[in-house]
N, C-alpha and C positions, 0 to 999 in steps of 0.2 A: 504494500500500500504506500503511495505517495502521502506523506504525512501533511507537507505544503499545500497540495490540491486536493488531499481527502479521494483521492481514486486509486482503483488497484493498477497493476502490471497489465492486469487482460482488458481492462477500458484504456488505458493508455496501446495498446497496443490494436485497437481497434478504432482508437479516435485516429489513428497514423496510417493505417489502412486505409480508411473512412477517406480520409485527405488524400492519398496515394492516386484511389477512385475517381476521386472527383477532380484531381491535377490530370490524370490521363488523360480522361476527354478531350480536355481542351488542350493539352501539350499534342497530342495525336493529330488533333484536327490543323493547330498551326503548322508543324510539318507538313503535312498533306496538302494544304494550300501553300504554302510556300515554293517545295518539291513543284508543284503541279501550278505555279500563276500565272502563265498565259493561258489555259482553261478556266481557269478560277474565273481571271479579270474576264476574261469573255463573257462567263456566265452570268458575274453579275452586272455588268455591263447591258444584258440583255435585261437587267430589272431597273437601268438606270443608277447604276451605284461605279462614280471614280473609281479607279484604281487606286488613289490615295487612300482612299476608307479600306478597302482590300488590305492594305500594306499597316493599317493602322488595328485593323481585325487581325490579323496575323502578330504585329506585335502583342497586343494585347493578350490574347490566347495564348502567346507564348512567354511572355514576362509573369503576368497572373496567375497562370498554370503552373508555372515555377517557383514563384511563389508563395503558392499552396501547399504545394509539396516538399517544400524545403523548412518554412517555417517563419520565412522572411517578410515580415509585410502581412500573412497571407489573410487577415482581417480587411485589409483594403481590396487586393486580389478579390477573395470572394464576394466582396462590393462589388467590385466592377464589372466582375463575371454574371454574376447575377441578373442585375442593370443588362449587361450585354444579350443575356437570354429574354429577356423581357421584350426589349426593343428587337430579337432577332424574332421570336415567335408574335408578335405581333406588324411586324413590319413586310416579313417572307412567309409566313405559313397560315397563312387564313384564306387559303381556299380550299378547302373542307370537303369539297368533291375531290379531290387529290386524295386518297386515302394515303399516301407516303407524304402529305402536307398537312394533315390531321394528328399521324402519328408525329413528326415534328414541333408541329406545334404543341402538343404534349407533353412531350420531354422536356422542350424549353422552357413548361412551365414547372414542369416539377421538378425539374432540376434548379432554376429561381426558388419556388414555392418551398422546396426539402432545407434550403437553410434558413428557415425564417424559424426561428426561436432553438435554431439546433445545432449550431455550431458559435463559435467563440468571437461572430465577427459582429462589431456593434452596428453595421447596417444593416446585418442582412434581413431585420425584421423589415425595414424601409421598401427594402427590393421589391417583396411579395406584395405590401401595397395598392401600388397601383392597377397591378392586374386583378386583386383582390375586387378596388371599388370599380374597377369595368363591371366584373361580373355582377357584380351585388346592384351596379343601375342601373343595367342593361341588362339581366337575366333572359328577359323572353325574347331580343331581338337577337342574342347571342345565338339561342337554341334555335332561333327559328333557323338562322344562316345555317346551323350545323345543321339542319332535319331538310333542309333544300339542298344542304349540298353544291351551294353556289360561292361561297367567300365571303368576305364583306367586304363593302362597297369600296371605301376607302382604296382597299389592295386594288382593285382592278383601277380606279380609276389612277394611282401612284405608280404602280407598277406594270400594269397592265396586266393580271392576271389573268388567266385563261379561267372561264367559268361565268 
């Protein structure tokens, strides 16, 4: 037992894991866009998104994600990260007839949403917020997007969603 923090070995050793998990993703996904940013820029390019925001999503996920998992910072990281899932699932994945854009948009929120009051970072209750009071005052025009199958509005007229 940690006498300072009052936890044992195996909650410390699964808060490290926990963190390992949640650095992956996003360390993963910055190499892969990185590796791969002349497809990357292309594709977002076709939603209207610089190559500068590209190059600034790639550090991000890769600075963040690092310092998640290293321990440096990683209460600001999971701020940002957070933040970044928020703005990523509702800005790219609300067309909802895309069933791989449904499942997206899912992750990003419960990947935002899983650190609000559960990890050590003092925004992450903030993060979950916002998406929080969409839903709660918008409930029925949410559902209804999701039971048509069509997006919301927004996405198609910004980005030009299909749907």
């Amino acid at each position: 037992m940690d006498k300072a923090l009052g936890i044992s070995t195996l909650e410390n050793v699964v808060l490290l894991a926990s963190r390992l998990l949640l650095a992956w993703i996003f360390v993963h996904e910055g190499v892969f866009l990185a590796t791969n940013f002349a497809a990357a820029s292309a594709s977002m390019a076709k939603a209207g998104v610089p190559a500068l925001a590209l190059v600034a999503t790639i550090g991000l996920q890769l600075v963040a994600g690092i310092a998640i998992a290293v321990g440096w910072h990683a209460s600001l990281g999971a701020a940002a990260l957070g933040l970044f899932c928020l703005a990523t699932a509702i800005l790219f994945h609300t067309n909802f007839a895309v069933r791989n854009e449904l499942l997206h948009f899912e992750k990003d929120l419960a990947i935002a949403g899983g650190m609000e009051g559960k990890t050590i970072c003092v925004f992450a209750d903030a993060a979950a917020w916002p998406i929080q009071s969409y839903i709660a005052k918008f409930r029925d025009e949410f559902e209804s997007y999701i039971r048509r199958g069509t997006g919301l509005p927004a996405c198609r007229e910004a980005v030009s969603c299909p749907g």
